[in-house]
C-alpha positions in Angstrom: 32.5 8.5 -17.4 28.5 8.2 -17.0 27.9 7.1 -20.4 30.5 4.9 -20.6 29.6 2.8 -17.5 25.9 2.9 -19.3 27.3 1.9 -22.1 29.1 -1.2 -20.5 26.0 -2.2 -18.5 24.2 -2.4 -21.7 27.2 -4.3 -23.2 27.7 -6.3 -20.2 23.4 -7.6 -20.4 23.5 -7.8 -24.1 27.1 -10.2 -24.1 25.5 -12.2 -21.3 21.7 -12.5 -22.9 20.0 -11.1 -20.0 16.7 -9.8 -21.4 14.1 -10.3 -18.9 10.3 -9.8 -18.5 10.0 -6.6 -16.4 6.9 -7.1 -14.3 5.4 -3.4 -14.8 6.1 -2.4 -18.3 5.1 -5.9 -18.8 1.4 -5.0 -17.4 1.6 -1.6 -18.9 1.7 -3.1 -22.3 -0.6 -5.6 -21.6 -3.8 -3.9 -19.9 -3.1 -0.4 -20.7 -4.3 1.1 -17.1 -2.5 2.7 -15.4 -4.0 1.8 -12.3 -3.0 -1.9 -12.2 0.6 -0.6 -12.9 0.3 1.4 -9.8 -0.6 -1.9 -8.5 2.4 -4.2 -9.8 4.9 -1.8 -8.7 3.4 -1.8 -5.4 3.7 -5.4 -5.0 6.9 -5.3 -6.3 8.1 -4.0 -2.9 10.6 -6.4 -1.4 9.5 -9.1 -4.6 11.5 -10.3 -7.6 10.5 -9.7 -11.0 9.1 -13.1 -11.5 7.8 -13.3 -8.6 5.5 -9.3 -9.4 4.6 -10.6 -12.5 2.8 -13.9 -11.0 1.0 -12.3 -8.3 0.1 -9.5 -10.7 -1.4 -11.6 -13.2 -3.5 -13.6 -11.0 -4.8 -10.5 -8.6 -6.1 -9.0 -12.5 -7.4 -12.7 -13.3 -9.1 -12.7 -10.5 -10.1 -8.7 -10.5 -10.8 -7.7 -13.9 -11.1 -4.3 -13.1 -10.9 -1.7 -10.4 -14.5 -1.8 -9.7 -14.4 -6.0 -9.3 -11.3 -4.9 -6.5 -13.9 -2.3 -4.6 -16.3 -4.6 -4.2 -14.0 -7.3 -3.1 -13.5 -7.7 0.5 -9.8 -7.2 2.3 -10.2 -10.6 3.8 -10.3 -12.1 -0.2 -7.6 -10.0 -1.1 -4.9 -10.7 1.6 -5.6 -14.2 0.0 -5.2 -13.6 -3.8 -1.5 -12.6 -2.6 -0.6 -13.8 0.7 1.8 -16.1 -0.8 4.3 -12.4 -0.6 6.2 -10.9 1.8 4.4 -7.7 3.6 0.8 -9.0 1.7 -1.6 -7.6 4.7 0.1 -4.0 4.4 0.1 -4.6 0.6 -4.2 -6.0 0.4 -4.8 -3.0 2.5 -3.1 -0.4 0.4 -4.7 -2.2 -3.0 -7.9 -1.4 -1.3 -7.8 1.8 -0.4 -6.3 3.0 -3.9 -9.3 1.3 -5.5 -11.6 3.5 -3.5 -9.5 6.7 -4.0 -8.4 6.3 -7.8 -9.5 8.6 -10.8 -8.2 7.9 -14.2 -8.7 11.4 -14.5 -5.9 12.1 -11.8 -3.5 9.3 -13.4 -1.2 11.5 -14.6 -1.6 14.3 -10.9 1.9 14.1 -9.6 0.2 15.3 -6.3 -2.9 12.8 -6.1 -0.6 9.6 -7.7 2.3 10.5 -4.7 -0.9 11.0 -2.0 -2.0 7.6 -2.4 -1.7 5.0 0.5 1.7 3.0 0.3 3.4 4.7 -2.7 6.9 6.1 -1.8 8.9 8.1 -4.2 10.9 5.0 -6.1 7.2 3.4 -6.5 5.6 7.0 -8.1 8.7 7.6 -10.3 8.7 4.1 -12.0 4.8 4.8 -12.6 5.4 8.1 -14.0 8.1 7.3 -16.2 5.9 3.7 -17.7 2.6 5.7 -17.8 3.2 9.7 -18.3 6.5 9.5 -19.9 7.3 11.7 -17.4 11.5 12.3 -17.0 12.9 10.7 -13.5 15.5 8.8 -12.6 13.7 5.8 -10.0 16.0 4.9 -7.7 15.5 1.6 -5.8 17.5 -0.5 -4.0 19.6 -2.0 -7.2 20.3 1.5 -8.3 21.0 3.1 -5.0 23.9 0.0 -4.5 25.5 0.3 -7.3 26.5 3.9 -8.0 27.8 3.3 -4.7 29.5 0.4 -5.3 31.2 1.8 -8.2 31.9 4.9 -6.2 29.9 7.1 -8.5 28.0 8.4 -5.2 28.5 8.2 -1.8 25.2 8.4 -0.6 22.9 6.6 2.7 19.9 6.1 1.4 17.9 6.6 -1.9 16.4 9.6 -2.1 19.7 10.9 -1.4 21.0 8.9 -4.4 18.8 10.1 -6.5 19.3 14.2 -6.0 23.2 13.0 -6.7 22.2 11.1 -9.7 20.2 14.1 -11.6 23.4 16.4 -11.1 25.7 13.9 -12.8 23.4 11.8 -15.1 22.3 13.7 -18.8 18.5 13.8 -19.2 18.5 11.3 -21.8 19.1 8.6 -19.7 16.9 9.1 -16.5 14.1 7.2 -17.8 16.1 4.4 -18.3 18.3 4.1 -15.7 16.0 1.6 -13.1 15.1 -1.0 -15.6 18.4 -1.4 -17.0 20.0 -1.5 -13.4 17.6 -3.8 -12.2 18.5 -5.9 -14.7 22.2 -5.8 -14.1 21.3 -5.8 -10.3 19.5 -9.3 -10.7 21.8 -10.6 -12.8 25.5 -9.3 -12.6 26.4 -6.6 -10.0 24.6 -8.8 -7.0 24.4 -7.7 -3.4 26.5 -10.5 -2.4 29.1 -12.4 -4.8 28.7 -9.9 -7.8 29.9 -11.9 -11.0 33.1 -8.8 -12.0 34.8 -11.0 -13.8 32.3 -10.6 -16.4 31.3 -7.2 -16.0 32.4 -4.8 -18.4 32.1 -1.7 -15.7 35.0 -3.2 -13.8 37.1 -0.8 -14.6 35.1 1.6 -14.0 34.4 0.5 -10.7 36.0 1.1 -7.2 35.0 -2.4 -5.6 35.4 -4.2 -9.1 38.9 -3.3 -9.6 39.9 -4.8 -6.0 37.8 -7.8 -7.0 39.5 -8.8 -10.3 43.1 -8.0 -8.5 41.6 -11.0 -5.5 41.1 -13.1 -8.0 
């Protein structure tokens, strides 16, 4: 049943044209470093796409390159992106991974997960853009809808995702976040989620009750 309810989501955002600008495969393919894609995902935290990929572009307009971002000072920083939620936690992490990074270490699954502010969904989504590394990331999109179908029942997740790599083939981890964030954004909402156009309906435990309220 996996593939089939990937299958449908990818149905489901091609029938609806939902191809939207990702913010950190966008900056991947843009700047090629891998440490302002660190950097985008962090901000991402609590941020829509749109939302990453405007504050991204400016903090690298402004800071050309990590050594422009050491020698800036917290205070200009905090300012470059205070117009986002948690910005003085975020400032203060983009510092201190400025002073720690090491190209040579981009790809360290020990030094990249050691670094100020980056939790397991934030490392994954890097490894995956820059290493090519196989993980499913699981953020909050994800985590709420393999619950909601009823694929999992899980709390949080990390839970989610130990669940997810028993049930999911390999072929698909890599995947998994940027496609459900689409379908997150744009079809299976945390509140109101558009069913009655969603082709995993009938795969899904709160999507069947749905279309039968309707």
């Amino acid at each position: 049943m996996i593939e089939e309810i990937i299958y449908n989501i990818d149905k489901t955002l091609k029938d609806n044209k939902i191809n939207e600008i990702l913010a950190s495969p966008y900056i991947w393919e843009k700047y090629k470093d891998s440490f302002k894609v660190l950097i985008t995902i962090l901000l991402s935290i609590r941020l829509r796409e749109e939302k990453t990929l405007e504050v991204s572009k400016r903090l690298f307009n402004i800071y050309k390159d990590i050594e422009s971002i050491k020698k800036a000072s917290l205070e200009d920083i905090k300012n470059t992106i205070k117009d986002i939620g948690l910005y003085n936690n975020k400032a203060k992490w983009i510092k201190e991974i400025a002073e720690l990074w090491d190209y040579n270490k981009q790809c360290d699954e020990d030094f990249i997960r050691s670094l100020p502010g980056i939790g397991r969904k934030i490392a994954n989504v890097y490894f995956i853009i820059v290493c090519n590394k196989n993980y499913i990331a699981v953020d909050t999109h994800v985590h709420r809808i393999f619950n909601r179908i009823g694929i999992v029942n899980t709390k949080n997740p990390e839970k989610t995702e130990e669940e997810l790599y028993k049930i999911i083939p390999e072929k698909y981890w890599k995947d998994i976040n940027f496609k459900f964030v689409l379908f997150g954004r744009n079809i299976c909402k945390p509140v109101n989620p558009r069913c009655i156009i969603c082709n995993v309906r009938i795969y899904c435990n709160y999507g069947r009750k749905r279309i039968i309220d309707y």
